[in-house]
N, C-alpha and C positions, 0 to 999 in steps of 0.2 A: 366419506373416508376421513380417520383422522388422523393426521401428518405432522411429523414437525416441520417446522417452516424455516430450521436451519439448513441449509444444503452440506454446508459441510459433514454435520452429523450425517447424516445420509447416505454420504460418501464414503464412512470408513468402513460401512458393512462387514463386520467383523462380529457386530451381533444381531443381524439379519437371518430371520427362518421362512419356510418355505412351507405352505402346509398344502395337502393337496387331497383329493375324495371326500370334502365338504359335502353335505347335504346341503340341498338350493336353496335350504329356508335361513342357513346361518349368514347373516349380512354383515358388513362392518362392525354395528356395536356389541353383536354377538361375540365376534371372533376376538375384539380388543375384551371384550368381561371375562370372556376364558381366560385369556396369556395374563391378564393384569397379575392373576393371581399370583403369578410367578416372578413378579417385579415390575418397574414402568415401564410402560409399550409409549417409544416416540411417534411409533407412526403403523398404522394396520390398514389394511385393504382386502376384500374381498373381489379378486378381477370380474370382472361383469363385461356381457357381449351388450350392441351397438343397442339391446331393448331395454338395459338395465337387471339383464338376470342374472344368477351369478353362473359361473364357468366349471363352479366347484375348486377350484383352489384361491391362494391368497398370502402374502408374505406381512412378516411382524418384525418391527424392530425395539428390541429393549434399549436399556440404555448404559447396558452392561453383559462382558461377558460372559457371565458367572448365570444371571437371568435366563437368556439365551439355553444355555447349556441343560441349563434345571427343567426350561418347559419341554425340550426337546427328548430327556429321560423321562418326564414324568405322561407327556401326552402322544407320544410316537406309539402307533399301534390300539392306542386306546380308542372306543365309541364315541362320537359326539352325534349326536340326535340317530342312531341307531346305527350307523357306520363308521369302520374301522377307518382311521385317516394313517395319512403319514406326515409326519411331523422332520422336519431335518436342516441342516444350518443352507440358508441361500450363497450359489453358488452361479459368481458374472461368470460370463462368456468366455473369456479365457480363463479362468478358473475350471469349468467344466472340458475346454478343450483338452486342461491338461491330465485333468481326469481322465478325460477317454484315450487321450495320448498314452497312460499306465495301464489299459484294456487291452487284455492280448486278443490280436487280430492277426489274418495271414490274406485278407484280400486288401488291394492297394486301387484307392483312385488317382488315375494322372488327370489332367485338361490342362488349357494350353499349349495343346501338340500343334508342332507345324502340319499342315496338311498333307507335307509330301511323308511325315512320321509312319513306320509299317511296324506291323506284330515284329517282324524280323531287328528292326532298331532296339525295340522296347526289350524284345531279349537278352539282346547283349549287352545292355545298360542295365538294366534289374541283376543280368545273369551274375554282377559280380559283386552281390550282396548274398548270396543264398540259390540253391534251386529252386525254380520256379514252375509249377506245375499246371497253369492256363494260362495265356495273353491274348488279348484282345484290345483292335484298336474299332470303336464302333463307327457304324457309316449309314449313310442313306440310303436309300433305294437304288439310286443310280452308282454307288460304291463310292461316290465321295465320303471323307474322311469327315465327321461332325469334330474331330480334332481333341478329343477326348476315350480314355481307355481304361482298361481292367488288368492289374497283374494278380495274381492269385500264387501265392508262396507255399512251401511245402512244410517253412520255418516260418511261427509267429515271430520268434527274436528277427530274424533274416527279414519279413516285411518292415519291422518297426524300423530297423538300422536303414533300413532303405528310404522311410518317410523322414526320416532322421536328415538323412545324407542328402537326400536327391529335390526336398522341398524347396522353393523359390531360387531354383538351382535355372539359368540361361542356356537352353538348348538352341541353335536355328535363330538367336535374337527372341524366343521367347522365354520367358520366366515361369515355368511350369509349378503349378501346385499338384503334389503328392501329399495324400494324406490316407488318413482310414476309411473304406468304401463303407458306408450308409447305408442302411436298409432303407428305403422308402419314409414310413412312417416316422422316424429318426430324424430323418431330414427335415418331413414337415412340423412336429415338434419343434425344432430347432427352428426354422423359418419363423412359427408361430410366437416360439418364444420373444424371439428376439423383438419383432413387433410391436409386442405387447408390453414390451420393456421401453421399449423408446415413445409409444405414447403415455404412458406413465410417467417419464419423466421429460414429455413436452410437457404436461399437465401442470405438472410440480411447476416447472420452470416459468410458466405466465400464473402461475397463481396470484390473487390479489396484484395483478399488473394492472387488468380492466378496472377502471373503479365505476360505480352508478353514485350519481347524487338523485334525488326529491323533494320534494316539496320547498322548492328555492322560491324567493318572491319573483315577483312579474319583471320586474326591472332587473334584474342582474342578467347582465349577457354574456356572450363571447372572450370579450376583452376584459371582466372582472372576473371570470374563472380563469382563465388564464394568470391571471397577476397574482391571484390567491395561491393558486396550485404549483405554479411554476417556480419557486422558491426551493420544492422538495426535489424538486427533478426534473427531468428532461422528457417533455412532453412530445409523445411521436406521432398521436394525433390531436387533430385540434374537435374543440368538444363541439357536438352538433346535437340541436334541439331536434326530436325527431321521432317517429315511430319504425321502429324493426322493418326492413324491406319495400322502404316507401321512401321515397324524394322531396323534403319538405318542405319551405319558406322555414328559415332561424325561428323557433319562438312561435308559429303559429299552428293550432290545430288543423286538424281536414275539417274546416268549416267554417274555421276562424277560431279564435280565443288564441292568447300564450300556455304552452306549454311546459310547467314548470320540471323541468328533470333534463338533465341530459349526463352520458356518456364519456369517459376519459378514459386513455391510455398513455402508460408512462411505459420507461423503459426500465424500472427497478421496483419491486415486490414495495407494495407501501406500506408505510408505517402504520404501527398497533394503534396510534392514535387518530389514525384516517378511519377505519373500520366500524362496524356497529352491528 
């Protein structure tokens, strides 16, 4: 993946795209060679499941409005490796909310009902937004209340004014959410999305935190990595000589000899001049 390593830039997403029905063979340096062409790409990704394949979509960010804008009329709809993609400006979580908030809908999810809540309450409370043409409060088998329901409008305006009015609204000492009921698949998109956003940006956020050294002489230990390295930063582990899931003596191999290399963690992304 290549990233910019400013977080702010990152943040102002504003020229952030979205591109999605990739063909599995396009990987990062493929997708950044496309969009360059349209201006500087700060940072490109191709999302990939837990095997390293890709998922088929993947988001770009220029480093300009104007870029943005241009690859989006110029490669929306268009073939890359013999499939139509879609190309579109990326859009957070509440920015899509309120997208779908402008979606005319006419069924309403409640949850957070108290459990004594019946179809006959939820009427009379929706009833004075609009007619309402279904209600339902679902339950288990034995008729208890799971505390969550269905109102279904006869008016898309009349449901929105409702999710409008009635959201994080304290019924019973509970604070109920109404919003727009969800299809299934909708949801788990949504679930997936979100996911996959936030290991993304754990990712970003420990980048270059980890550092490796090697090839250090035999004599340098604990206490001179430490005095070297701790000048730049606040060190949150201490460095240990050592092989990946194994228990070691400082410094010694499984057999004997010193082991030259070990392991650090800081608390701030390191400097360009740490790296190699």
């Amino acid at each position: 993946m290549f990233s910019n390593r400013d977080p702010s830039a990152r943040r102002i997403g504003t020229d952030n795209i979205f591109i999605k029905n990739l063909d599995k063979a396009i990987d990062n340096k493929a997708l950044q060679d496309t969009f360059s062409a349209f201006g500087t790409v700060l940072s490109c990704k191709v999302a990939t499941d837990h095997s390293g394949h890709s998922k088929g979509y993947g988001f770009v960010q220029f480093d300009s409005t104007e870029a943005a804008k241009n690859a989006i009329d110029k490669l929306n709809g268009m073939l890359l490796n013999d499939k139509q993609v879609y190309v579109g400006p990326f859009l957070r979580m509440q920015e899509r909310e309120n997208f779908l908030g402008k979606t005319k809908f006419s069924n309403v999810f409640v949850k957070n009902l108290s459990s004594s809540t019946t179809e006959e309450d939820l009427a009379k409370i929706f009833g004075e937004y609009g007619r309402t043409t279904s209600i339902v409060v679902m339950r288990d088998l034995d008729g208890k209340s799971k505390c969550f329901g269905f109102v279904n409008f006869e008016n898309p305006d009349n449901a929105a004014t409702a999710v409008q009015e009635l959201n994080g609204k304290k019924m019973e000492d509970k604070e109920w959410y109404v919003g727009r009921a969800q299809k299934k698949t909708e949801r788990e998109q949504e679930l997936k999305t979100r996911f996959e956003q936030s290991i993304t940006g754990t990712a970003d956020k420990y980048q270059w935190v980890n550092l490796y050294l090697k090839n250090l002489d035999d004599s340098i230990g604990d206490e001179k990595l430490n005095e070297l390295f701790s000048v730049f930063g606040t060190i949150t582990s201490q460095p240990r000589f050592g092989y990946h899931r194994q228990q070691l003596v400082p410094g010694i191999r499984p057999g004997g000899g010193p082991m030259p290399f070990f392991s650090l963690c800081t608390t701030r992304p390191a400097p360009a001049s740490w790296r190699w």
